[in-house]
C-alpha positions in Angstrom: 9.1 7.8 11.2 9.1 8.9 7.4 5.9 10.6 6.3 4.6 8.3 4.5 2.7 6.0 6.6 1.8 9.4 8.6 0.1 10.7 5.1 -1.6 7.6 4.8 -3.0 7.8 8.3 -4.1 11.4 7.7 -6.0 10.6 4.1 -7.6 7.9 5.6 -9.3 10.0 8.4 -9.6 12.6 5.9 -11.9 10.4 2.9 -13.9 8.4 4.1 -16.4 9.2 1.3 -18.2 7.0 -1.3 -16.2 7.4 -4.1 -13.1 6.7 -1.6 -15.1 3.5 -0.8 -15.7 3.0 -4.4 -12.2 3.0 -5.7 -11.0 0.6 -2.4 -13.6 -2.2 -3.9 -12.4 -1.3 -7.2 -9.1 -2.7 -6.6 -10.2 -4.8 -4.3 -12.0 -7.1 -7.2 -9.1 -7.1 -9.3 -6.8 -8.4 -6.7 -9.3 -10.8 -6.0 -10.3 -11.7 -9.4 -6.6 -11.6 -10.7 -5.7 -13.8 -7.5 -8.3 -16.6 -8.5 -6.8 -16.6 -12.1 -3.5 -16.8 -10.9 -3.9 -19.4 -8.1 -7.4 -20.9 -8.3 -10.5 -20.2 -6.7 -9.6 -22.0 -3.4 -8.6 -19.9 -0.5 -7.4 -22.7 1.3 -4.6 -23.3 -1.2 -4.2 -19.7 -2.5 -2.9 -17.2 0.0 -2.6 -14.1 -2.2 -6.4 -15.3 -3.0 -7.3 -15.8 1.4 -5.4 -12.4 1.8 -7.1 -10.4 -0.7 -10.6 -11.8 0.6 -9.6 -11.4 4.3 -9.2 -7.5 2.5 -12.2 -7.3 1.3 -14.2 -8.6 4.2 -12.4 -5.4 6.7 -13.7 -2.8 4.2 -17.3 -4.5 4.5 -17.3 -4.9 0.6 -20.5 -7.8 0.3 -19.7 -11.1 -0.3 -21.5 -11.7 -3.3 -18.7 -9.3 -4.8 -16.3 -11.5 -3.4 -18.1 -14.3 -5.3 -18.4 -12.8 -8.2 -14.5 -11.4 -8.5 -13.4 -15.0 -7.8 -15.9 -16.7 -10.7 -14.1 -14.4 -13.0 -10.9 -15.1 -12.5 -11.6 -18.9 -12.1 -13.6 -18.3 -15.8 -16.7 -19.2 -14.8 -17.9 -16.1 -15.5 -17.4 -13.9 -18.0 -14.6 -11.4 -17.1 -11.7 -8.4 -18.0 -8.4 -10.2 -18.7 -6.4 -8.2 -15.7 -2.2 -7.7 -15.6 0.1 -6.8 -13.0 2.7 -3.9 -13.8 4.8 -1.7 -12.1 6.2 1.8 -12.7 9.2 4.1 -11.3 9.7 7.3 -11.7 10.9 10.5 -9.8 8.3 13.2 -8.2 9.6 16.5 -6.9 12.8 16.7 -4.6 14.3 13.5 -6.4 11.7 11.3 -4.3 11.7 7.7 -5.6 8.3 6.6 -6.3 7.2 3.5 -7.2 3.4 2.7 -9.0 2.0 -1.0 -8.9 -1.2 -1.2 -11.4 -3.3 -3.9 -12.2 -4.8 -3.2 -15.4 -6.2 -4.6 -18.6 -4.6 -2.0 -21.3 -0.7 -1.4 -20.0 -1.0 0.7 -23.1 -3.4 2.9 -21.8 -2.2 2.9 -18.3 1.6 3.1 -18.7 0.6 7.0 -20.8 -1.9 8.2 -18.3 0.6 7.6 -15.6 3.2 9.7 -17.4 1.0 12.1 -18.2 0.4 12.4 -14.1 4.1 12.2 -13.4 5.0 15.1 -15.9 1.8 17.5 -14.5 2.8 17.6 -11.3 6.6 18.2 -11.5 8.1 14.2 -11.8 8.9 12.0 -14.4 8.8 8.6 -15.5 11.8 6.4 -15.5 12.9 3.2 -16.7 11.9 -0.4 -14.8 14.8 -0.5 -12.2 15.5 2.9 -12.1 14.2 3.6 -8.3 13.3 0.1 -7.1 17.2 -0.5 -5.8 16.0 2.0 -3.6 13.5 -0.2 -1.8 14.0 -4.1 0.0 10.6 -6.1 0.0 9.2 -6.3 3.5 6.6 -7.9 5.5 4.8 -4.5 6.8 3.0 -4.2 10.4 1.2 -1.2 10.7 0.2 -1.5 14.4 -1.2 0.9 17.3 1.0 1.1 20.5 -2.0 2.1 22.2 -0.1 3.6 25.4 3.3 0.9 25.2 6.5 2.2 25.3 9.2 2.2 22.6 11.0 -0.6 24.2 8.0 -2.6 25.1 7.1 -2.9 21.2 10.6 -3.5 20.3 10.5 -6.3 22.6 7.7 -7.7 21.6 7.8 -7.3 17.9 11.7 -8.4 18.1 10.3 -11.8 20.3 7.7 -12.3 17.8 10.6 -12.7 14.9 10.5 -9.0 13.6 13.5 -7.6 11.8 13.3 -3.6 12.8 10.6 -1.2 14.0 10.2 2.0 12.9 8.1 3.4 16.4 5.5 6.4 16.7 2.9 6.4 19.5 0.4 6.7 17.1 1.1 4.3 14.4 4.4 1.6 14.4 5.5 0.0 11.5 7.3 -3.6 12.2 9.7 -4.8 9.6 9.4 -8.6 8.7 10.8 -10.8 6.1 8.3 -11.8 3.3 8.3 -14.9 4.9 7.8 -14.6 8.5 4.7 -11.9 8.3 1.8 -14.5 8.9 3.7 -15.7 12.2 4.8 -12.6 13.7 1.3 -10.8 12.9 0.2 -13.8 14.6 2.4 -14.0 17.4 1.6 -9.7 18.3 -2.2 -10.6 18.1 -1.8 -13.2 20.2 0.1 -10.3 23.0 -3.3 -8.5 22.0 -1.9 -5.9 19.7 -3.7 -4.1 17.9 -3.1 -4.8 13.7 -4.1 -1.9 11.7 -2.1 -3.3 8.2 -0.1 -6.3 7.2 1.0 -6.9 4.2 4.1 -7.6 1.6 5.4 -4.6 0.4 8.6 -2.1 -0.9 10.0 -0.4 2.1 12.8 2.4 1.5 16.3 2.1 2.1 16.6 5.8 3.4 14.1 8.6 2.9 14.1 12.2 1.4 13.6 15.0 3.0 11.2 17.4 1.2 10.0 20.9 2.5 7.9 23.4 1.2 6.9 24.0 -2.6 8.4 20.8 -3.4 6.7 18.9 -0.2 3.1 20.5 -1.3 3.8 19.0 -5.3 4.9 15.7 -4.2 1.8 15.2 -1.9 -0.4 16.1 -4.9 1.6 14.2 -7.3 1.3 10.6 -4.6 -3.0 11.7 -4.6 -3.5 11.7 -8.3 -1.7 8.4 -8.9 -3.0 6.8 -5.9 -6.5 8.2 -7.6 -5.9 6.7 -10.5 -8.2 3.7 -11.6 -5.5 0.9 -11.9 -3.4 1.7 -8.9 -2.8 -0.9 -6.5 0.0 0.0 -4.1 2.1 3.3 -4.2 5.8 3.1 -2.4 7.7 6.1 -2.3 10.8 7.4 0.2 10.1 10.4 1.2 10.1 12.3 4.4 8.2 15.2 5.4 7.3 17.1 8.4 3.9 15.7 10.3 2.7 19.4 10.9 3.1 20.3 7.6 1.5 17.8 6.2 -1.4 18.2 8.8 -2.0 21.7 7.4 -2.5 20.3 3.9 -5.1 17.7 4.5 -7.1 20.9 6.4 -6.5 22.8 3.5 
């Protein structure tokens, strides 16, 4: 499995602190509140909008938050003016990395990002530049909880998956866009356990990164995914599980 859904795993264990919780419900109101502008306040008719709130309800954020995020966008309260914007660039070991904000000053955003980039050994790069690295997925993050290889490629391949990228730990299950609702659906009903789904930029092939360079990139992925407007961060790289164990004890 490439390292990055293996970071993500370890972080998670790792921060489970306010300001971790904090900056989750962050961008958890501007998706909400940019969904509602986008597509209306009805979740019934706005699935970016039902997605977003089915979000915020697993990370306990309260529901008057919900309500709130959604009145904004909808404009019946007064609210930020949020946009969507992505950014690629290159972090250490020529690992593609790709930034999605939402923000309301690209301006702003677009140099602190750059300014992150360039500290920690990468560089910004032109829209288009890395993306051709990456096919949008449907993405199953699921726990095998004890089933074999096979048994999860049979079932996720029943279901009307694509691929599956197996660890005992922590599968990923490769969808089109399109069919992620039903084979989420489908796996749940075989009483899998879901721990992510969602539409995302899954790499082509991964790098292979190792020591200095492996220690940089890791720092460079934390300070963007720290950053205020960050929504999603995609990247390709690969790096050994151990090693990055020892850094999150570090």
């Amino acid at each position: 499995m490439s390292g990055h859904n293996k970071w993500a795993k370890i972080k998670h264990k790792k921060a489970a602190t306010d300001a971790a919780k904090g900056r989750v419900y962050t961008r958890l109101i501007k998706e909400i509140t940019l969904a509602a502008r986008m597509g209306g306040g009805d979740e019934s008719g706005n699935a970016r909008l039902r997605k977003a709130i089915l979000d915020a309800k697993a990370a306990n954020m309260p529901a008057s938050n919900v309500e709130r995020a959604i009145k904004k966008g909808t404009g019946e309260l007064e609210g930020v003016n949020y946009e969507e914007v992505a950014y690629e660039g290159y972090g250490p070991g020529g690992v593609a990395i790709i930034a999605e904000l939402i923000t309301d000053n690209k301006n702003r955003a677009v140099s602190e990002i750059r300014h992150i980039f360039s500290k920690h050994g990468g560089n910004l790069a032109s829209a288009g530049a890395v993306s051709w690295k990456f096919d949008k997925k449907g993405i199953i993050a699921v726990a095998p909880e004890g089933r074999s290889e096979d048994d999860v490629l049979m079932l996720a391949l029943d279901a009307g998956a694509e691929d599956v990228k197996y660890d005992p730990e922590s599968t990923e299950i490769l969808t089109a866009p399109s069919d992620l609702e039903t084979v989420k659906s489908a796996l749940e009903k075989e009483n899998v356990k879901i721990e992510k789904a969602e539409v995302g930029m899954y790499p082509k092939d991964t790098v292979k990164v190792e020591g200095k360079e492996a220690e940089q990139l890791l720092k460079l992925l934390d300070a963007i995914e720290e950053h205020d407007d960050i929504q999603k961060v995609y990247s390709n790289y690969d790096i050994d599980v151990d090693v990055m164990a020892q850094m999150s004890e570090a």
